[in-house]
TINURO-585769 format. One record per residue (C-alpha): z, y, x. Coordinates in pm, whole numbers. Each point is the difference from the previous one (the first is absolute). Layout:
N
@zz = Z; yy = Y; xx = X
...
END
This chain:
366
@zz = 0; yy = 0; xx = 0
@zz = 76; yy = 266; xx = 257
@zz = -333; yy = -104; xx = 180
@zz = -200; yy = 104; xx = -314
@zz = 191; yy = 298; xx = -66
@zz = -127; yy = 106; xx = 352
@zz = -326; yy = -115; xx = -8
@zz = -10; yy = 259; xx = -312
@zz = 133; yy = 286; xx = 205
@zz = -237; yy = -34; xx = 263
@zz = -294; yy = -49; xx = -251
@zz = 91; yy = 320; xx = -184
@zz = 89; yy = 195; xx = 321
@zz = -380; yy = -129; xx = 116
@zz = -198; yy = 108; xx = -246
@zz = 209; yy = 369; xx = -8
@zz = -107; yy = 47; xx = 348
@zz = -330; yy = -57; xx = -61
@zz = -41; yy = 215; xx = -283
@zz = 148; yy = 281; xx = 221
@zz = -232; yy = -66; xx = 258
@zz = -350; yy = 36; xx = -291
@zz = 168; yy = 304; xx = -107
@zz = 7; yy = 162; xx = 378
@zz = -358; yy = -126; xx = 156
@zz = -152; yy = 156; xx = -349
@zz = 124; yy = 279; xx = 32
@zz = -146; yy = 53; xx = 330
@zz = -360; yy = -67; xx = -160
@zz = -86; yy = -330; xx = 127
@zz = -73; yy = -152; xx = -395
@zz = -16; yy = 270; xx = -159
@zz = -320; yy = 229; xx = -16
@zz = 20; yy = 379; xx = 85
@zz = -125; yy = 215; xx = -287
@zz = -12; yy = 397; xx = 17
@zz = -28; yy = 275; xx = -203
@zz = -369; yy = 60; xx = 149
@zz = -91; yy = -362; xx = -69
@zz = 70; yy = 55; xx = -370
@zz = -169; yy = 326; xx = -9
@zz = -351; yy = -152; xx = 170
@zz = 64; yy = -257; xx = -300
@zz = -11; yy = 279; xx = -249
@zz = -270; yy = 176; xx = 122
@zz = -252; yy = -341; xx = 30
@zz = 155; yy = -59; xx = -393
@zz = -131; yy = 353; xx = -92
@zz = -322; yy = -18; xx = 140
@zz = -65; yy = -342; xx = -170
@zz = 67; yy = 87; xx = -317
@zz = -239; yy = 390; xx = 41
@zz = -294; yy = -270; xx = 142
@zz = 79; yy = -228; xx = -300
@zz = -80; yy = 359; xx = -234
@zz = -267; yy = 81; xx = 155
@zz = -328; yy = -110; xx = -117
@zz = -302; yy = -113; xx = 230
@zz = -343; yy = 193; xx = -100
@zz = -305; yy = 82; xx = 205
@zz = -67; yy = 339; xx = 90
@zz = -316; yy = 205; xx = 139
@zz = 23; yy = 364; xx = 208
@zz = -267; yy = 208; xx = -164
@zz = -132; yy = 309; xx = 156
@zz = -178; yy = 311; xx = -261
@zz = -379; yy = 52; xx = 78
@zz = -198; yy = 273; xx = -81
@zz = -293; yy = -65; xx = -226
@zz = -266; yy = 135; xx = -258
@zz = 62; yy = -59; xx = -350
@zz = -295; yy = -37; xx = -246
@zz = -16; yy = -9; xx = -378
@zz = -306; yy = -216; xx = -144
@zz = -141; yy = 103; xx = -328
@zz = -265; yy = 5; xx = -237
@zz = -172; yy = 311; xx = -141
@zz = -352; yy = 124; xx = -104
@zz = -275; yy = 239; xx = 120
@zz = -49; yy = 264; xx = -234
@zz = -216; yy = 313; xx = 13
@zz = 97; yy = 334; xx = 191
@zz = -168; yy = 214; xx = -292
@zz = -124; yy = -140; xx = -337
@zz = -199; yy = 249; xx = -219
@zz = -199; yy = -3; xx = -334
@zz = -336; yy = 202; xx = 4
@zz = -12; yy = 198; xx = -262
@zz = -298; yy = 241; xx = -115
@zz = 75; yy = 380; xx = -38
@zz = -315; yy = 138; xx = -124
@zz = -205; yy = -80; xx = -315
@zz = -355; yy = -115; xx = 72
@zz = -254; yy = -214; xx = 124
@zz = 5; yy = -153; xx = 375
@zz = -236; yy = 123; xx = 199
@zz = 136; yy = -194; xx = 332
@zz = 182; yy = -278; xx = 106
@zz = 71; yy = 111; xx = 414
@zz = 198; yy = -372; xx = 47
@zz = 30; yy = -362; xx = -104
@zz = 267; yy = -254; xx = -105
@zz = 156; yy = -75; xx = 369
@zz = -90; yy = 322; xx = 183
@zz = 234; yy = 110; xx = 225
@zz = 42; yy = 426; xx = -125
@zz = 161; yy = 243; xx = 194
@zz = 215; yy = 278; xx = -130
@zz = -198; yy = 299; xx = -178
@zz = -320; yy = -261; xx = -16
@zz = -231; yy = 25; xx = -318
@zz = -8; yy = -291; xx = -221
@zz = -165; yy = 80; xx = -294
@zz = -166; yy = 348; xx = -114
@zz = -20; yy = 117; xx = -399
@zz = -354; yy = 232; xx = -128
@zz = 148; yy = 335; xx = 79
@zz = -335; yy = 206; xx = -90
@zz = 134; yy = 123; xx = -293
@zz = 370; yy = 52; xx = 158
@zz = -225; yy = 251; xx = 285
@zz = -177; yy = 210; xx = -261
@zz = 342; yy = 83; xx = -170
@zz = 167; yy = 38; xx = 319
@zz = -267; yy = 260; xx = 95
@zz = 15; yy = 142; xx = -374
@zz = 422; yy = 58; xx = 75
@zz = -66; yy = 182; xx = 362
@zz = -215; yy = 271; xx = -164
@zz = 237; yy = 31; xx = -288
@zz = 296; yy = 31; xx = 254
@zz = -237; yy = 303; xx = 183
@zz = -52; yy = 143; xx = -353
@zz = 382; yy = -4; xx = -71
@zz = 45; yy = 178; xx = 329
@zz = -216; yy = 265; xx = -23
@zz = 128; yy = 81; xx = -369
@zz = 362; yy = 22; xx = 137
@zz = -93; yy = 236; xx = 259
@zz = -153; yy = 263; xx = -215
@zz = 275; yy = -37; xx = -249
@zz = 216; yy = 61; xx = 327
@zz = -168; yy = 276; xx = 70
@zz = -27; yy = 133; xx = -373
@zz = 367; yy = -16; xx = -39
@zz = 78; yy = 221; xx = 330
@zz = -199; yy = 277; xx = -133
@zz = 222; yy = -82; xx = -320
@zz = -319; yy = -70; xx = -211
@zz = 122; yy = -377; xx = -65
@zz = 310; yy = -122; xx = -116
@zz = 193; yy = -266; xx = 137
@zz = -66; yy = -223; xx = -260
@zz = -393; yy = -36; xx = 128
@zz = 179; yy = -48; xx = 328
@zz = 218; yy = -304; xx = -64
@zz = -303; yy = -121; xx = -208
@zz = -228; yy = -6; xx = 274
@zz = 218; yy = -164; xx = 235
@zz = 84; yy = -264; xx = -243
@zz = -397; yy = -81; xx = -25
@zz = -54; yy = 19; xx = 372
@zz = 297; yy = -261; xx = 9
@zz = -131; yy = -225; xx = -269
@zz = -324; yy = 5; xx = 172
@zz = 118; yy = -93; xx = 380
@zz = 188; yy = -301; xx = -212
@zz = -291; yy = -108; xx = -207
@zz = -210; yy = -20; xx = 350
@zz = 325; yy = -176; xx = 185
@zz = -6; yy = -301; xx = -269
@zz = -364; yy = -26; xx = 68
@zz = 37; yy = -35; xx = 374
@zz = 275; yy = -254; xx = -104
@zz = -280; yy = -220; xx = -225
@zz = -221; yy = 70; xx = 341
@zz = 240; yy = -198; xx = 183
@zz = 98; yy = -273; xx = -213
@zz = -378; yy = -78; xx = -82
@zz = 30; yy = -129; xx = 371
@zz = 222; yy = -311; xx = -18
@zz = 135; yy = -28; xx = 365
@zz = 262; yy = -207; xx = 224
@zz = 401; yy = 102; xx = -6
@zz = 20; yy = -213; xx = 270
@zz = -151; yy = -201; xx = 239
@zz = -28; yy = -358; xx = -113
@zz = -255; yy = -277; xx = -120
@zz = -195; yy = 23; xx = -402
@zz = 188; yy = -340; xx = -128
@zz = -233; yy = 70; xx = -290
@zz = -235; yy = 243; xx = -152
@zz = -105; yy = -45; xx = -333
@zz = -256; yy = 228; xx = -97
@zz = -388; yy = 27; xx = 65
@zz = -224; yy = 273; xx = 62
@zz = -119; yy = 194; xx = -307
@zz = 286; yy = -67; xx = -239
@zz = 207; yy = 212; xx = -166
@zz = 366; yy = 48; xx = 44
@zz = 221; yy = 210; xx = -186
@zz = 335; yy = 119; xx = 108
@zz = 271; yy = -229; xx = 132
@zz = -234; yy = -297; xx = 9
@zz = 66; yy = -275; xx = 253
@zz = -230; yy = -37; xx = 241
@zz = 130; yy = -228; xx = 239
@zz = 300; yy = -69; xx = 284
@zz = 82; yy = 137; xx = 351
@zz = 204; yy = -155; xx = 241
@zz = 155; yy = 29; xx = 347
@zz = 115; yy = -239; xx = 208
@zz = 39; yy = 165; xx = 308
@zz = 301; yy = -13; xx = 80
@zz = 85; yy = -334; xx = -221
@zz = 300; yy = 35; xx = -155
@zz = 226; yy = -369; xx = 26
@zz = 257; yy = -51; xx = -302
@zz = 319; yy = -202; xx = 65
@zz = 280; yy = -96; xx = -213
@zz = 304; yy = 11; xx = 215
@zz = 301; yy = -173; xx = -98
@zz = 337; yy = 180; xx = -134
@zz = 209; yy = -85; xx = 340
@zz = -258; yy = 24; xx = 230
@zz = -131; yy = 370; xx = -85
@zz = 291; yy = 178; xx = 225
@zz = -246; yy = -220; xx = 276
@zz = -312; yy = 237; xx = -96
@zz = -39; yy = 367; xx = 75
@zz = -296; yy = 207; xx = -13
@zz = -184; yy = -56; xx = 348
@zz = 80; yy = -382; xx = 25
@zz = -287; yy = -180; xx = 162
@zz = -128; yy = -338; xx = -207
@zz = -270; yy = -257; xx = 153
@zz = -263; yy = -25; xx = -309
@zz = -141; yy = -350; xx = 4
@zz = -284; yy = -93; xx = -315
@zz = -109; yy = -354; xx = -93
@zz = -315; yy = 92; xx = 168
@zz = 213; yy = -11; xx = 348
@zz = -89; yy = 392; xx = 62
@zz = 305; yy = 171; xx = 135
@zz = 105; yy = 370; xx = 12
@zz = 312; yy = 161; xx = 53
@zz = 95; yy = 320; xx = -210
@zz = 339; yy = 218; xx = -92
@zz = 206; yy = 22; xx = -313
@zz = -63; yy = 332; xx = -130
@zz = 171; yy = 15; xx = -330
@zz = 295; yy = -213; xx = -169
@zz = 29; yy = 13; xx = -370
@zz = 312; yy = 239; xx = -115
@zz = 21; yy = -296; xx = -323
@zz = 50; yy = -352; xx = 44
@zz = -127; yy = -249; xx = -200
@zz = 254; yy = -154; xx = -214
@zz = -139; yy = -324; xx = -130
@zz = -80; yy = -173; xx = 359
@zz = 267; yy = 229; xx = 171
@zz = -249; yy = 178; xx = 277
@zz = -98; yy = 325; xx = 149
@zz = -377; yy = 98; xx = 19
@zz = -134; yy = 107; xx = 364
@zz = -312; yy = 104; xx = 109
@zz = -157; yy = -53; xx = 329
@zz = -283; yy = 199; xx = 121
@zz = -259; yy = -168; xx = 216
@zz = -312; yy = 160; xx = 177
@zz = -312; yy = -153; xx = -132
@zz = -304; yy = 226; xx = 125
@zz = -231; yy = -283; xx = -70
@zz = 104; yy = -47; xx = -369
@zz = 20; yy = -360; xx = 133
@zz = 324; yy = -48; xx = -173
@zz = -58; yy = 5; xx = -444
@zz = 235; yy = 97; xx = -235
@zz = 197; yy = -328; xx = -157
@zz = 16; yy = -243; xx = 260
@zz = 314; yy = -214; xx = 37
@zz = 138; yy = 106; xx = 319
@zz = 305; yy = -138; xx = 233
@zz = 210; yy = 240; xx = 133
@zz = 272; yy = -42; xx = 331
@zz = 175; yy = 290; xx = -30
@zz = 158; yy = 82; xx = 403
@zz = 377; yy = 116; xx = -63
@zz = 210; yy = 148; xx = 299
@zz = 61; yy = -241; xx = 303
@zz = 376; yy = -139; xx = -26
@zz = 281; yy = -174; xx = 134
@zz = 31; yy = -355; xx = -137
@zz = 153; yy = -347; xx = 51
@zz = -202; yy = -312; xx = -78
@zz = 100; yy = -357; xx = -120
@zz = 2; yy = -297; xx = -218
@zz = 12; yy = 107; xx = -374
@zz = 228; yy = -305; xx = -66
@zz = 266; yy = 238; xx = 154
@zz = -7; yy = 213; xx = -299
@zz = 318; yy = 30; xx = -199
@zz = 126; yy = 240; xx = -234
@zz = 332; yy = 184; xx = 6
@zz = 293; yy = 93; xx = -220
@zz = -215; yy = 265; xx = -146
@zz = -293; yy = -227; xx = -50
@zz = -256; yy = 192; xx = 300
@zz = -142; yy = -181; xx = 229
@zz = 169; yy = -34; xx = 294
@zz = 74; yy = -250; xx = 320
@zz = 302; yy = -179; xx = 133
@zz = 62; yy = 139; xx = 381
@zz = 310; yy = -64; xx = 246
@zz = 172; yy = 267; xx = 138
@zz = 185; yy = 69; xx = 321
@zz = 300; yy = -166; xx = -159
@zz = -232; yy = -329; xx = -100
@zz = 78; yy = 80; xx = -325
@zz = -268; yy = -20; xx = -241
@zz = -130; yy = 304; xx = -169
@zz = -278; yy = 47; xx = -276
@zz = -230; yy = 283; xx = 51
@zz = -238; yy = 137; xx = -300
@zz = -376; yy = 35; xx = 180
@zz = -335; yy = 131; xx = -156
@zz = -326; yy = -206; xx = 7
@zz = -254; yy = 192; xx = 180
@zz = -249; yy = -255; xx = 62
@zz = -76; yy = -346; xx = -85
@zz = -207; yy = -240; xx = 200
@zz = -70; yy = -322; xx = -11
@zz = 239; yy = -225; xx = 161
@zz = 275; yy = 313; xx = 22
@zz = 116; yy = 359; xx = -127
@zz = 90; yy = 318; xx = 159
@zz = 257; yy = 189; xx = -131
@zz = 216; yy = 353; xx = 49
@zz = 372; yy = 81; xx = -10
@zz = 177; yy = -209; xx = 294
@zz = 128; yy = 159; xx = 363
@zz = -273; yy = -48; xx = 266
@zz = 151; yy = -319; xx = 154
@zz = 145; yy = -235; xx = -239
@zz = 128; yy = -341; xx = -1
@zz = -130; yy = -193; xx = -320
@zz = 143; yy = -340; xx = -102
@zz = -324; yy = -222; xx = -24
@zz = 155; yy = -327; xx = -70
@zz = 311; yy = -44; xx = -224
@zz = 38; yy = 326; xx = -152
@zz = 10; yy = -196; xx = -393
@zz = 330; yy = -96; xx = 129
@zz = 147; yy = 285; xx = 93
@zz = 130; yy = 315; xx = -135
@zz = 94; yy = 344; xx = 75
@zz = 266; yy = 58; xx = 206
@zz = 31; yy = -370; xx = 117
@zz = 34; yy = -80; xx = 347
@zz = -331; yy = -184; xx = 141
@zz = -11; yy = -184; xx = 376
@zz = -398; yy = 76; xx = 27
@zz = -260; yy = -169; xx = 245
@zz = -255; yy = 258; xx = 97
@zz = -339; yy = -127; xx = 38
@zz = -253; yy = 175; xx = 243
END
């Protein structure tokens, strides 16, 4: 029995000592593993960075550069006539000359037909001799009435008839002048529809003058593109007939049309040959001011809050932002548009995923 109770002793006394002996090699570090306060902080910071790569979202981005270049604005318009005019006849009587043809070309002042004025020169030389007779009465009643052997009365009398006289001859220099049926303007007979030897009264039609020199080109411009146009803008003139020509807008309509929502221009375009007719279907490339612009897919396209058009971009912050742009041009296989910063990085592949304001880690491609 007193063996046992010393084996016990010595057990317990064992197992004390070596518990003493874990406690004081620990706690000079050789099991236990040194941690710092700049251990734990590395931790945090790897932890934080983990979780801002785990928000941001991968996308595909392209640096695009502004370029300067011409604008143009294809349309469709007409050829019309400078100057349209109706003959008309002045003078009652028979035709005594035709001077043109249907199709001659007629210069300003030209003769084109004449009326029978033999009757017209007989009166004409009738009303001179009155007009001397007239004078010749008011100067002896002038001279009467200073020697206070006339009375005033005769006086205003015969000044009156002098007067009426000098107007009856003036109207017959008038009929003189319209027996001669001549150009306003310089231009081509479109038709002439009268023959030698008939007999036209007043304000009978006798046939159609026209100018095309300059030819005037009519274009309806659409509502938003008329701020585009000004008076002076140059426009390549193209027909079906392949002739080209380039001419100037010189006038825009004050009125627009409301039922197809346009603006009526007119270009003027030199035609010396009258090569160019009136009526002819004509294609128009109207050459706006040169611009800045940046060019890329359509498929880019979005719309923002507001509805506009617009473009989703990263900023310096690789956040995303959405920028409204204006269409400009439109080719085939891309569009150029106004509105960004000269140098701007556009998300090309993932932007359906991303929003404004989110946080994007973007490949750039070259």
């Amino acid at each position: 029995m007193e063996l046992k109770s010393k084996a016990g002793m010595i057990t317990a006394i064992g197992l004390t000592c070596a518990a003493v002996a874990w406690m004081v090699l620990g706690g000079n570090g050789i099991t236990v593993s040194p941690t710092s306060t700049d251990t734990v902080s590395q931790d945090s910071t790897l932890v934080t960075q983990t979780n801002e790569n785990q928000l941001a979202y991968s996308v595909q981005a392209k640096t695009l550069s502004a370029q300067i270049i011409e604008i143009h604005l294809p349309l469709s318009g007409q050829t019309a006539a400078n100057e349209t005019l109706t003959l008309v006849n002045n003078y009652h009587g028979k035709v005594t000359k035709l001077a043109v043809e249907k199709g001659d070309t007629v210069n300003q002042g030209q003769a084109i037909l004449a009326i029978d004025t033999r009757s017209l020169t007989s009166q004409i030389e009738q009303a001179k001799l009155l007009v001397k007779q007239r004078a010749l009465e008011l100067d002896g009643i002038k001279k009467l009435n200073a020697g206070n052997f006339s009375s005033k009365v005769n006086l205003a009398q015969a000044e009156t008839d002098l007067a009426s006289a000098k107007s009856a001859l003036k109207a017959l220099e008038i009929d003189l002048e319209n027996a001669t049926l001549t150009a306003p303007f310089s231009g081509i007979v479109n038709s002439l529809d009268v023959k030698q030897g008939q007999v036209l009264s007043v304000g009978t039609q006798v046939g159609n003058l026209v100018s095309l020199n300059p030819i005037k080109i009519s274009v309806n411009i659409p509502q938003n593109k008329i701020q585009q146009i000004q008076l002076g803008t140059v426009g390549k003139v193209t027909l079906e007939s392949g002739y080209q020509a380039e001419g100037a807008v010189s006038f825009i309509n004050a009125t627009a049309n409301t039922s197809s929502r346009t603006i009526q221009v007119e270009m003027e375009v030199d035609n010396p040959d009258n090569k160019i007719a009136a009526g002819l279907t004509a294609s128009v490339d109207f050459i706006l001011e040169a611009q800045k612009a940046h060019a890329f897919s359509p498929a880019l396209l979005t719309l923002d809050d507001s509805g506009h058009t617009a473009v989703k971009v990263i900023d310096i912050d690789n956040k995303v932002k959405i920028m409204p742009v204006v269409i400009v041009k439109s080719e085939r296989d891309q569009i150029w548009v106004k509105g960004l910063p000269n140098n701007v990085n556009i998300i090309t592949v993932g932007q359906g995923f991303v929003s404004e304001g989110d946080t994007v880690n973007a490949h750039y491609q070259d």
